[in-house]
RODREN-924691 format. One record per residue (C-alpha): residue in three letters; chain; x, y, z. Coordinates in nm, 2 decimals, m for minus. Example, Ala and Ser with C-alpha at 12.3 -4.5 7.8 and 13.67 -1.06 7.14 Angstrom:
BEGIN
+--------+--------+--------+--------+--------+
: residu : chaine :     px :     py :     pz :
+--------+--------+--------+--------+--------+
:    ALA :      A :   1.23 :  m0.45 :   0.78 :
:    SER :      A :   1.37 :  m0.11 :   0.71 :
+--------+--------+--------+--------+--------+
REM end
This chain:
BEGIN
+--------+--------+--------+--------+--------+
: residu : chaine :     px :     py :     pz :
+--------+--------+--------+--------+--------+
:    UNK :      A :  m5.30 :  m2.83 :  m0.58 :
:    UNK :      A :  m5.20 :  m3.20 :  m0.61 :
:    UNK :      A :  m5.25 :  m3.39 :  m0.28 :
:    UNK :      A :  m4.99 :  m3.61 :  m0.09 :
:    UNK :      A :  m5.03 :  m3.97 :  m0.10 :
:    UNK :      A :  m4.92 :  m4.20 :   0.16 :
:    UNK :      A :  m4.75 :  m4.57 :   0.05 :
:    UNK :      A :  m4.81 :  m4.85 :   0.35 :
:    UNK :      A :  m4.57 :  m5.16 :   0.30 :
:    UNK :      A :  m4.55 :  m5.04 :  m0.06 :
:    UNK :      A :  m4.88 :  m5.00 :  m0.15 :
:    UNK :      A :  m5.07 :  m4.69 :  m0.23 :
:    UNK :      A :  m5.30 :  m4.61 :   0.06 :
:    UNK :      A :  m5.62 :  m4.43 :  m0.02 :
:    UNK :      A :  m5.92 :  m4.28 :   0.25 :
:    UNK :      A :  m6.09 :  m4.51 :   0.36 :
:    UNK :      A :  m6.45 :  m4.51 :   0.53 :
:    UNK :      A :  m6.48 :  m4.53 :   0.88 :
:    UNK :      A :  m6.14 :  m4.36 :   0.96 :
:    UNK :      A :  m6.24 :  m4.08 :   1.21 :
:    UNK :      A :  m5.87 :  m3.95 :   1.37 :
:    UNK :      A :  m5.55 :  m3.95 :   1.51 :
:    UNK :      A :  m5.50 :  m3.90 :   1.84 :
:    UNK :      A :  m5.13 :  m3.80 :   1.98 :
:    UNK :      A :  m5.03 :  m3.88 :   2.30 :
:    UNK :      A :  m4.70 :  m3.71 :   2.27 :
:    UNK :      A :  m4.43 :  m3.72 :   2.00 :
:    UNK :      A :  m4.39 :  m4.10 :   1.99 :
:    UNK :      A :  m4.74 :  m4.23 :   2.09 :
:    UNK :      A :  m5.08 :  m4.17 :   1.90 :
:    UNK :      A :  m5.47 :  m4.36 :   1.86 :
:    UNK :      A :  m5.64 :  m4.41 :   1.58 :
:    UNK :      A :  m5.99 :  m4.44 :   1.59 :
:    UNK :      A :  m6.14 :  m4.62 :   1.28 :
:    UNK :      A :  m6.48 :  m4.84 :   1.29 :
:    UNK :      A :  m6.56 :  m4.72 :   1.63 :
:    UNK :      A :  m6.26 :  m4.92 :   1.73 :
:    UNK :      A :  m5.91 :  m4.78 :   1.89 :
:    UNK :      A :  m5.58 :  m4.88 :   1.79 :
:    UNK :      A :  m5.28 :  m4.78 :   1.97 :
:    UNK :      A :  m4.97 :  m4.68 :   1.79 :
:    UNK :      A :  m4.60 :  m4.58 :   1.81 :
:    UNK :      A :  m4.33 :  m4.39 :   1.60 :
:    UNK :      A :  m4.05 :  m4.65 :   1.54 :
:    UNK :      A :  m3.83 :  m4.45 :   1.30 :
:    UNK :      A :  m3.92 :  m4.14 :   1.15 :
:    UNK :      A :  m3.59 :  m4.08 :   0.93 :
:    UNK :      A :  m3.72 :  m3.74 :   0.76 :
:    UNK :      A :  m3.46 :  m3.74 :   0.49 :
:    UNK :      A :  m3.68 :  m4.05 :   0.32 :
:    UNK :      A :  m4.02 :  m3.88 :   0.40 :
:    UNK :      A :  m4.06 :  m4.30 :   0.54 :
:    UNK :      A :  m4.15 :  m4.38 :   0.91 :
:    UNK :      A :  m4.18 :  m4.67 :   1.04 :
:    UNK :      A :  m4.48 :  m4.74 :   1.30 :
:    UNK :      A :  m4.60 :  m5.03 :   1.48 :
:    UNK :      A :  m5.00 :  m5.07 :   1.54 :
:    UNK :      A :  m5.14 :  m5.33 :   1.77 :
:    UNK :      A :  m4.79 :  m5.53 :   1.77 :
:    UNK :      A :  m4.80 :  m5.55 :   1.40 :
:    UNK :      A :  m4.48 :  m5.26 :   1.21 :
:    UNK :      A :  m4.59 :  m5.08 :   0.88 :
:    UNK :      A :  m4.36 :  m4.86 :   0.67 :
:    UNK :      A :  m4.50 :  m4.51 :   0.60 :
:    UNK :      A :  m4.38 :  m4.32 :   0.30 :
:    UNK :      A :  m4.53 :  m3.99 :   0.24 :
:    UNK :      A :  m4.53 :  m3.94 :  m0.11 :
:    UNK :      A :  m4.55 :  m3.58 :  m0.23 :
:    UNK :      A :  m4.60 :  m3.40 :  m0.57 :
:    UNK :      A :  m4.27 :  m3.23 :  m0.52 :
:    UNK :      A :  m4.05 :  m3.53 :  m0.43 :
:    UNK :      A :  m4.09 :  m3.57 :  m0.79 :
:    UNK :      A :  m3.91 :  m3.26 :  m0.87 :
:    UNK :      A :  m3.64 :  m3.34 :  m0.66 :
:    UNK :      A :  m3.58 :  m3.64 :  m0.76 :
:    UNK :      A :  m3.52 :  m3.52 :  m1.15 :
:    UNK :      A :  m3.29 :  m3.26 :  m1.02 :
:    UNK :      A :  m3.11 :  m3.48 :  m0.82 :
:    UNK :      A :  m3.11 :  m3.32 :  m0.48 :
:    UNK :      A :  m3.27 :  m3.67 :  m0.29 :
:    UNK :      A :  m2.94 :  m3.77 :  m0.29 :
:    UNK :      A :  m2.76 :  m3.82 :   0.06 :
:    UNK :      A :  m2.45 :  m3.67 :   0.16 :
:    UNK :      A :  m2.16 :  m3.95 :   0.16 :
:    UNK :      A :  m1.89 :  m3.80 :   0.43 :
:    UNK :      A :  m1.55 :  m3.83 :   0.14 :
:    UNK :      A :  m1.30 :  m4.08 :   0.37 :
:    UNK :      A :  m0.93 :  m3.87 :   0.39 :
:    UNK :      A :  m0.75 :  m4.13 :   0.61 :
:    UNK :      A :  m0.85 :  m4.43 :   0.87 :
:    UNK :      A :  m0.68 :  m4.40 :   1.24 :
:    UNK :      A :  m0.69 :  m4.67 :   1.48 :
:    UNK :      A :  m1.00 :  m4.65 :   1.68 :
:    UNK :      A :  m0.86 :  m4.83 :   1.98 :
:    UNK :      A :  m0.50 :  m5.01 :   2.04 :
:    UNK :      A :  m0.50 :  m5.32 :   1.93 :
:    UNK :      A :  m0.30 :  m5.57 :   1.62 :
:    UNK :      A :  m0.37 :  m5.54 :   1.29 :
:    UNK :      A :  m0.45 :  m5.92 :   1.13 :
:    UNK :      A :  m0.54 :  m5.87 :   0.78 :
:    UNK :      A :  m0.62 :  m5.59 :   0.55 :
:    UNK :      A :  m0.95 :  m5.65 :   0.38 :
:    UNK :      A :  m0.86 :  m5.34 :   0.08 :
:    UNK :      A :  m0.57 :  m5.26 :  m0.14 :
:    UNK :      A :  m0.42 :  m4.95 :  m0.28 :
:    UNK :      A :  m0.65 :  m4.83 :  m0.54 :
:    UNK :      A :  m0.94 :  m4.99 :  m0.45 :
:    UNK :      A :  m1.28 :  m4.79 :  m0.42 :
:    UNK :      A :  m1.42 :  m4.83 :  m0.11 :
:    UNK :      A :  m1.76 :  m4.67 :   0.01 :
:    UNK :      A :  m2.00 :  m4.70 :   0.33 :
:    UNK :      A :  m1.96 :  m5.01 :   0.54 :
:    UNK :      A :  m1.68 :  m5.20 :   0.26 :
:    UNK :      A :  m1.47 :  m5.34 :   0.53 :
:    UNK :      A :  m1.10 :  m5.25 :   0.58 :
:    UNK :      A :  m0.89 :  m5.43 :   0.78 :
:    UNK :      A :  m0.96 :  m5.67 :   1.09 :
:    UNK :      A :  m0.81 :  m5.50 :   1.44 :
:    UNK :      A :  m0.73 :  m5.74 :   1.66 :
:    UNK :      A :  m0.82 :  m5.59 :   2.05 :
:    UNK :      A :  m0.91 :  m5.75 :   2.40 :
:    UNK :      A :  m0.87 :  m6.10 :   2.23 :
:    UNK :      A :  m1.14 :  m6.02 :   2.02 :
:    UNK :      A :  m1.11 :  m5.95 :   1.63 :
:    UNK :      A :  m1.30 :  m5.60 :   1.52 :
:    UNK :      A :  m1.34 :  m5.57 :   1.15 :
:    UNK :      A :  m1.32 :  m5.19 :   1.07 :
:    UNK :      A :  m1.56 :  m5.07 :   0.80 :
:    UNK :      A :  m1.57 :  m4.75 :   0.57 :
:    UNK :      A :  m1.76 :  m4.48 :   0.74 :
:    UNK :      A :  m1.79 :  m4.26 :   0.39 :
:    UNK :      A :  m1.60 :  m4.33 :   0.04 :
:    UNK :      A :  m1.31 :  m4.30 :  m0.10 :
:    UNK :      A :  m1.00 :  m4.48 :  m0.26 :
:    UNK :      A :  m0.72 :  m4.64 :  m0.08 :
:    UNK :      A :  m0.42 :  m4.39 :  m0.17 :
:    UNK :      A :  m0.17 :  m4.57 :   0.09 :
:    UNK :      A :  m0.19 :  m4.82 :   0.33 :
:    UNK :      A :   0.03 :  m4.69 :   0.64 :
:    UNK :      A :   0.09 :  m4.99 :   0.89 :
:    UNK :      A :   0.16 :  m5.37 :   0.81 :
:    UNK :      A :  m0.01 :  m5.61 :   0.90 :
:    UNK :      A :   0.09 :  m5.78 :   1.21 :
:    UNK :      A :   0.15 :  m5.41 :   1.29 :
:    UNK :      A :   0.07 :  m5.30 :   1.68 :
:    UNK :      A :  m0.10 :  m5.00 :   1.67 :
:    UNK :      A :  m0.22 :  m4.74 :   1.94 :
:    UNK :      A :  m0.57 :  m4.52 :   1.93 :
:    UNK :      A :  m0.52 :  m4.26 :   1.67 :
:    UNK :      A :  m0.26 :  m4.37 :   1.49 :
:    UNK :      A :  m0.28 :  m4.33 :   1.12 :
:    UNK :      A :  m0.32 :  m4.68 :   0.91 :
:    UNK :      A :  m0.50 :  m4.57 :   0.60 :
:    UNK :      A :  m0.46 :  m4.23 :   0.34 :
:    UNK :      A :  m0.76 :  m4.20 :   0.10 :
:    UNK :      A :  m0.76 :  m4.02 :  m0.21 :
+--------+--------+--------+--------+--------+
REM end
């Protein structure tokens, strides 16, 4: 049975001598005891969709990427892949005044492609794509005062 490897900052981390253990403290917190010595350590991130963490030793971060004889496999079959929520339409998320649309009909847009700038409080709020999609219609005109909820943009 092939064994997992484990990547640190992007390079390929082997066993090394005078590593002894890991000590958890609870879910977050753990020790590691290496050359006699103790270093003190904390989970940072630990998105598990990646197989990546990232951890912070002694005030210094590392990223941690298990890297597994299967994850392999699933990459070639595709299935590493992660879900994109598809965009059916864009409601205002607060009242406010439409200043400028950032998109056209047509246009592609996917996570974080900004939309349109909201203007709300005095403040200008620039609304980005939570998913993808394409820009069937555009609702509202700009200069347009809008209340929470209301429709502005169909997708496709």
């Amino acid at each position: 049975m092939a064994e997992t490897k484990y990547i640190v900052d992007g390079n390929e981390v082997k066993g090394e001598k005078g590593f002894s253990s890991v000590e958890w403290i609870d879910d977050t917190y753990f020790t590691i005891h290496f050359m006699g010595k103790k270093f003190h350590g904390e989970i940072v991130e630990a998105p598990t969709e990646d197989q990546k963490m990232t951890i912070k030793v002694n005030q210094r971060t590392f990223e941690v990427k298990k890297d597994r004889p299967i994850d392999e496999l699933i990459h070639k079959m595709g299935l590493d892949k992660k879900k994109v929520r598809k965009l059916h339409q864009l409601k205002s998320p607060m009242p406010g005044r439409i200043l400028k649309f950032s998109v056209e009909v047509g246009d592609e847009v996917s996570i974080g492609t900004p939309l349109l700038t909201l203007e709300a409080m005095k403040m200008e709020n620039v609304i980005k794509a939570e998913g993808e999609g394409k820009v069937k219609a555009i609702v509202k005109d700009k200069e347009t005062v809008v209340e929470k909820g209301e429709l502005i943009i169909a997708f496709e």
